[in-house]
MARPA-841382 format. One record per residue (C-alpha): y, z, x; residue in one letter. Coordinates in steps of 0.25 Angstrom, whole numbers, padded with zeros to 4 digits, always signed. Each point is the difference from the previous one (the first is absolute). Layout:
// residues N
YZXa;...
END
This chain:
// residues 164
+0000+0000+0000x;+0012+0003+0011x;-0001-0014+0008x;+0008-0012-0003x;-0009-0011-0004x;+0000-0010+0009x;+0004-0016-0005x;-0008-0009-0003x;+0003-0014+0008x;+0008-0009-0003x;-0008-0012-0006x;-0001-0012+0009x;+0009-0012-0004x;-0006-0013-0002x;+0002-0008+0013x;+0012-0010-0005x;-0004-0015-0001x;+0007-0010+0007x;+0003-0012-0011x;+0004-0013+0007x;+0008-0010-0005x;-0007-0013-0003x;+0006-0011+0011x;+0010-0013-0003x;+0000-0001+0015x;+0008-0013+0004x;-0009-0003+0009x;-0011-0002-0013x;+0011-0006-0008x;+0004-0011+0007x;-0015-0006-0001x;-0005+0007-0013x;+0008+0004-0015x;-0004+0014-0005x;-0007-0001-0013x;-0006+0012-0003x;-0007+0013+0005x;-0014+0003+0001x;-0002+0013+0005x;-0001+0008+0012x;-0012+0001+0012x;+0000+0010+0010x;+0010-0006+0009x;+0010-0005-0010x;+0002-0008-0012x;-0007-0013-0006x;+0010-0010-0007x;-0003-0014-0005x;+0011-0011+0006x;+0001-0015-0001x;+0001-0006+0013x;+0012-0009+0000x;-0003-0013+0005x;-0013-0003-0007x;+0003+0009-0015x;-0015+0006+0004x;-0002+0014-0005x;-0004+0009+0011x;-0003+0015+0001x;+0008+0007+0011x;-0006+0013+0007x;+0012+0008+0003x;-0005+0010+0013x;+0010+0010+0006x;-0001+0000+0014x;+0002+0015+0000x;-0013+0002-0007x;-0008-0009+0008x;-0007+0004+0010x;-0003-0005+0013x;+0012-0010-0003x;+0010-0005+0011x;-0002-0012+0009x;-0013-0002-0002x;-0001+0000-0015x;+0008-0012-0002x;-0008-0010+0006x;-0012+0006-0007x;+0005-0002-0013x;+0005-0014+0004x;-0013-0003+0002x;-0005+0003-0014x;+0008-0014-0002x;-0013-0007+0007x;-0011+0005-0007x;-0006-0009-0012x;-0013+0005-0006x;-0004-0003-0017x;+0001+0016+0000x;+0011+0001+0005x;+0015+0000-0007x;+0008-0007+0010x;+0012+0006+0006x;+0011-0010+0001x;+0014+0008+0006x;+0002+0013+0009x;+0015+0003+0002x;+0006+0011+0004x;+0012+0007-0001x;+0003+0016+0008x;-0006+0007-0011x;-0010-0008-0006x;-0012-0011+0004x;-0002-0011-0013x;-0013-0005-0001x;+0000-0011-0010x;-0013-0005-0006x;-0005-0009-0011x;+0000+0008-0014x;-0011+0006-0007x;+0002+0001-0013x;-0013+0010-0002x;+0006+0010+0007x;-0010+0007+0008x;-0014+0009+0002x;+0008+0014+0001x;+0009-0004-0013x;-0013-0006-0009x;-0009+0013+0003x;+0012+0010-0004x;-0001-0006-0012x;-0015+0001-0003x;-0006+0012-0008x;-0012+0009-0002x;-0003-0013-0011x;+0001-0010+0008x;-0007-0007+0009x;-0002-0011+0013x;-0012-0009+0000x;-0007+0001+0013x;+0001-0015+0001x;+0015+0003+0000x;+0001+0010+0011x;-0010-0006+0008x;+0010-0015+0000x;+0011+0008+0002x;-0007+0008+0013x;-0005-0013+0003x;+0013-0007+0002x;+0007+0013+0008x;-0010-0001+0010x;+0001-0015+0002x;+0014+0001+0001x;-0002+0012+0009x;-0010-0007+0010x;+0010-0012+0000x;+0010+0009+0005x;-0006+0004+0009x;-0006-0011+0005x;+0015-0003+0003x;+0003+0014+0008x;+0007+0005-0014x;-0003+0014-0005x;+0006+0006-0012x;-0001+0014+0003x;+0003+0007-0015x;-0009-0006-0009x;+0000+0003-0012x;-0002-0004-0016x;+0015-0003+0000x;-0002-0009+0011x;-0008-0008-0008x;+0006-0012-0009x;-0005-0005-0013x;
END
């Protein structure tokens, strides 16, 4: 009875999130007109644009260069060389530019979305045909011996690396 009760602690604060603005970088607008956002990926933003010259709709992978590791020097010529590599399973990357805060890598669109997004949406009802999962896993690991085949490693695979 006498003794001051001690305080509880303070509760821990949520860690604040960092919401980045999506980019209308010059560097990208001088090739490509902003039509609409998609979403976000782990290093940025997803937006669909219209390349300029040819009216084709393209699908621009906004990545900061802040949240990309292992970026610098050697990372550019890497993602040039995405440019070169042509497989049926693969969805062609077309453009990189760059700006300071920001690699663009601009790729044909896929109106399906991708794996990550279409199993998010599945529930306890639903269900994938084995033929369906194993075309799928199929054409990943064709595309993925291709690359590499040609000294090309993707190094965070994933569902939402997967096109549709």
């Amino acid at each position: 009875r006498g003794q001051p009760r001690a305080k509880a602690p303070a509760a821990a604060q949520p860690p604040t999130m960092v919401i980045m603005e999506p980019s209308r970088s010059e560097v990208l607008l001088r090739k490509y007109t902003f039509e609409h956002e998609l979403g976000t990926w782990p290093f940025g933003f997803t937006q669909v644009v219209k390349d300029r010259q040819s009216g084709d709709i393209k699908t621009c992978k906004i990545a900061a260069k802040h949240l990309v590791r292992g970026g610098g020097a050697q990372l550019v010529p890497r993602l040039h060389q995405l440019k070169y590599l042509r497989h049926r399973c693969l969805s062609p990357v077309f453009d990189i530019l760059e700006d300071e805060g920001n690699y663009y890598i601009i790729s044909d669109r896929c109106i399906g979305g991708d794996l990550g997004d279409w199993v998010d949406h599945l529930d306890e009802a639903d269900w994938l045909e084995e033929s369906t999962i194993a075309t799928y896993i199929f054409h990943t690991l064709a595309a993925m011996a291709y690359c590499h085949s040609e000294g090309v490693f993707h190094g965070d695979l994933g569902p939402s690396s997967i096109a549709l």
